[in-house]
N, C-alpha and C positions, 0 to 999 in steps of 0.2 A: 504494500500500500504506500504510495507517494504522498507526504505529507506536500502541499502546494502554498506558497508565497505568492498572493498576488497583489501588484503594486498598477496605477496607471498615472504615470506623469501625463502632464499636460504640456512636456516643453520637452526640445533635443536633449538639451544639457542634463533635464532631470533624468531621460533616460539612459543617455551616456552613465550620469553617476552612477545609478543603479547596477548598469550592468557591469562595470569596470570595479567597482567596491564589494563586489556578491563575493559570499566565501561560501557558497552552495551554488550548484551548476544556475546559470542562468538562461531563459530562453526569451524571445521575441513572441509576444502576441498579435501577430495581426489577424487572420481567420480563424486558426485554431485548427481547421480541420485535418492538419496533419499532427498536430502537437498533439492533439488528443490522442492518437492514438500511438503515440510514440512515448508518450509520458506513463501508458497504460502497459508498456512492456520495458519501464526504465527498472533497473536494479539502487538507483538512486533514493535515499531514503525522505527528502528533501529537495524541493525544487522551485526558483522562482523565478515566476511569469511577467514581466512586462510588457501592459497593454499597450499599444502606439496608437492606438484609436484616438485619443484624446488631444493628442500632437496637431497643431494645424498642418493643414496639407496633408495631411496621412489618408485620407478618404478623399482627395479633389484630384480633378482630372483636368487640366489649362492646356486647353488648344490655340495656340496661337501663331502669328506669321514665324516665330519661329522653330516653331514643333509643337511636341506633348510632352508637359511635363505631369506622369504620373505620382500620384500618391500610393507606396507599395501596398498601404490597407484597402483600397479601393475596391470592393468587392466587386466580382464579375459578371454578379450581374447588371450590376448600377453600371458597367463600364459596356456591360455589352448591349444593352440597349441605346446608348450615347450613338447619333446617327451622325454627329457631326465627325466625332472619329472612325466610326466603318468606311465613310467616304475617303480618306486618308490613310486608313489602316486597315483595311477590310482584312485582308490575311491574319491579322495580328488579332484582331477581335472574334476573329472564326474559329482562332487556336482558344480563345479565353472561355468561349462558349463550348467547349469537348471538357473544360473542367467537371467531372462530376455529375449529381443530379442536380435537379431543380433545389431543390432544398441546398446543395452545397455549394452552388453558386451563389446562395444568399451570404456567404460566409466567406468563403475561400477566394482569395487576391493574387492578382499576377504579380508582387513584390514576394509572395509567400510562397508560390509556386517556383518562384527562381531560387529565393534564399533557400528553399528544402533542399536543390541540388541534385533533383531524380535525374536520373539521364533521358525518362520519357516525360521530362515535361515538357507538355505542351506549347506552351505560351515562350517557352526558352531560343528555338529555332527563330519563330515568329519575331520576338527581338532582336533578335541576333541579325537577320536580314536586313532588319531596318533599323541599323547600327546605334542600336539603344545604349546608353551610358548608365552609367549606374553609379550616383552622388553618395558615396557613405561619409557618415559623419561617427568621429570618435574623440578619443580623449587629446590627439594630438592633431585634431582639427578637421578637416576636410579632403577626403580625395574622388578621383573619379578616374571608374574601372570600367571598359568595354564589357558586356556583354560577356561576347564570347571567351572572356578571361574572367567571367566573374565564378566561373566551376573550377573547383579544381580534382574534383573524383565524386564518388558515386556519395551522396550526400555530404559532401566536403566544398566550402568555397571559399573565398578569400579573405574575408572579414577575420578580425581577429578579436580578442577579449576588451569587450566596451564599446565594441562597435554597431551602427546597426544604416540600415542600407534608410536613407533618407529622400531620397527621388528616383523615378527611372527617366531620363530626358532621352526622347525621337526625335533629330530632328526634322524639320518637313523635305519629305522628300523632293525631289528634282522635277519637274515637268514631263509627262507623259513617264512614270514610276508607278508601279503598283507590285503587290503583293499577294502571295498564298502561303496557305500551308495544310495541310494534309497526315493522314495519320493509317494506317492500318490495326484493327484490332480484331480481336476473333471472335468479340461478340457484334451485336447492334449498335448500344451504347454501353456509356456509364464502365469502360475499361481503360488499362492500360496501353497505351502500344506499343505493338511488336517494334515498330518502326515508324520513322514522321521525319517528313521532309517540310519546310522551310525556302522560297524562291522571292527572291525583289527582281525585280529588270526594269530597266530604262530604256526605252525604245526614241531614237531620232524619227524626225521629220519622214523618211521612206521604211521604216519599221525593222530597221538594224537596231542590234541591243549594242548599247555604247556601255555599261557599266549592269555591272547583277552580283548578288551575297548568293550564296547555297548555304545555306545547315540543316545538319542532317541531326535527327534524336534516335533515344532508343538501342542504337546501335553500336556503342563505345561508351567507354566510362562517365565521358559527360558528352552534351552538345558539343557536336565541330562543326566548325568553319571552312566547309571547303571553297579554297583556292581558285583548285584547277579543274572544279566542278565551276565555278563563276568563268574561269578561262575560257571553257571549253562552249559557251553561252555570247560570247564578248565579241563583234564584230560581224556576227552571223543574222539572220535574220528568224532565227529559231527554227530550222526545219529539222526536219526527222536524223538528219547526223547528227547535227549541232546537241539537239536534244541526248538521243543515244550515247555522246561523247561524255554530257555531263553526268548523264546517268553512270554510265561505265566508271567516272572518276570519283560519284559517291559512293557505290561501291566497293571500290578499288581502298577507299579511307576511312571504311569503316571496318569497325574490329569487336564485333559482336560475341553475343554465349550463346549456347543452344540449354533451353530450358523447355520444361511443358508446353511454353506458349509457342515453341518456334525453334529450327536447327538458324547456327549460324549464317550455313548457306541461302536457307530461306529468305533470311533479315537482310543477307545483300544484296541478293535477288528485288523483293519487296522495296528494298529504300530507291534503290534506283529508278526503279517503276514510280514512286512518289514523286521525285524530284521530275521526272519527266514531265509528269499531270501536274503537277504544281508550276512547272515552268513556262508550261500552257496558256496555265489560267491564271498567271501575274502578267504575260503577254496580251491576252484579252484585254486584261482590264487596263493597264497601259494604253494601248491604244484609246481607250476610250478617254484616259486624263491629258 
């Protein structure tokens, strides 16, 4: 049984103090839906929780001329009903809404989904594409970590003791830019994925892609950032090589397990196929911005 500490500052600093001066393990409250049930297999006999809820900005979503700057408590469904960012982020709000059930999207936030650090979270690719930053604030001030460097293993990230992740900033993307992302799972809903792909693209004036992100989940200890999946995108006009090449390089970069849900060959198989249909339909909808 976990005896639980629960505290909710109303300000950064209070919550810095708390978590950098705890001499019992300390955790971050923003949804809860993972904590709960990680706190319910902790061997920890003592544990405290700091709510963020209370924090300004921690629940606000500011679309402006020069991006989105999230609140990581911002729950997803309040962010997935938001139309003015599906228009700008469609990809990214498609991934926030595969969170869970109805009921868990009342709860569960794309700042909580990243900070857990699963390698199938959803919403993680979806950032990553659309080269989201990630403003943490600690006891020795402020810094800001990409994305794709905010994992560093399989529920492991880069924050360290008295830290806690205090904005995610997108900025707006570039003209005729849009996004997808995509997932494989082996039920309907309401699972994990096997695999999930992640596509931005920038299409010029005759429908060449001049610039595009690939990340791939699911399929490596954290999210990655392929490259040479973006390369293999870059210059072409997206047809059936171009596609096939990047597929082949997500692939080729991913280093998956074989469990119940899936052999590894399958996962590379499957992500690639992602990354193809998602490069598709960030190409669609480009064209259309």
């Amino acid at each position: 049984m976990v005896s639980v500490v629960y505290e909710a500052p109303d300000s950064i600093e209070g919550a810095i103090s708390l978590l950098a001066n705890a001499d019992i393990p300390a955790k971050i409250l923003a949804g809860g839906t993972d904590l709960i049930i990680q706190t319910n297999g902790s061997a920890d006999e003592s544990r405290l929780f700091v709510d963020v809820k209370r924090i300004d900005g921690m629940l606000d979503a500011r679309l402006s001329a020069d991006g989105l700057d999230l609140g990581p408590s911002m729950s997803c469904a309040e962010f997935t009903a938001r139309d003015d960012i599906r228009k700008v982020f469609p990809g990214l709000v498609e991934a926030a809404y595969l969170i869970g059930s109805t009921q868990v999207q009342g709860r569960a936030s794309l700042g909580g989904n990243l900070c857990n650090s699963s390698p199938a979270a959803d919403t993680v690719p979806a950032l990553v594409v659309n080269g989201a930053q990630c403003v943490i604030a600690g006891p020795g001030g402020e810094r800001t970590v990409a994305a794709e460097e905010f994992m560093t293993g399989v529920g492991r990230n880069c924050m360290e003791k008295g830290e806690l992740l205090k904005i995610i900033h997108l900025p707006t993307p570039a003209a005729k830019t849009s996004d997808a992302y995509l997932r494989f799972i082996p039920r309907t809903e309401m699972d994990i994925a096997v695999a999930g792909a992640g596509v931005s693209v920038t299409l010029d004036d005759d429908g060449t892609c001049t610039a595009a992100r690939v990340a791939i989940g699911a399929v490596a200890p954290t999210v990655l950032l392929v490259s040479a999946a973006a390369d293999a995108l870059i210059g072409t006009k997206l047809d059936d090589d171009a596609l096939q090449a990047a597929a082949a390089a997500a692939s080729a970069a991913s280093s998956p397990i074989t469990d119940r849900r899936g052999t590894a060959e399958y996962r590379r198989q499957i992500v690639g196929v992602l990354v193809k249909r998602a490069a598709r339909i960030a190409a669609t909808r480009a064209k259309g911005n």
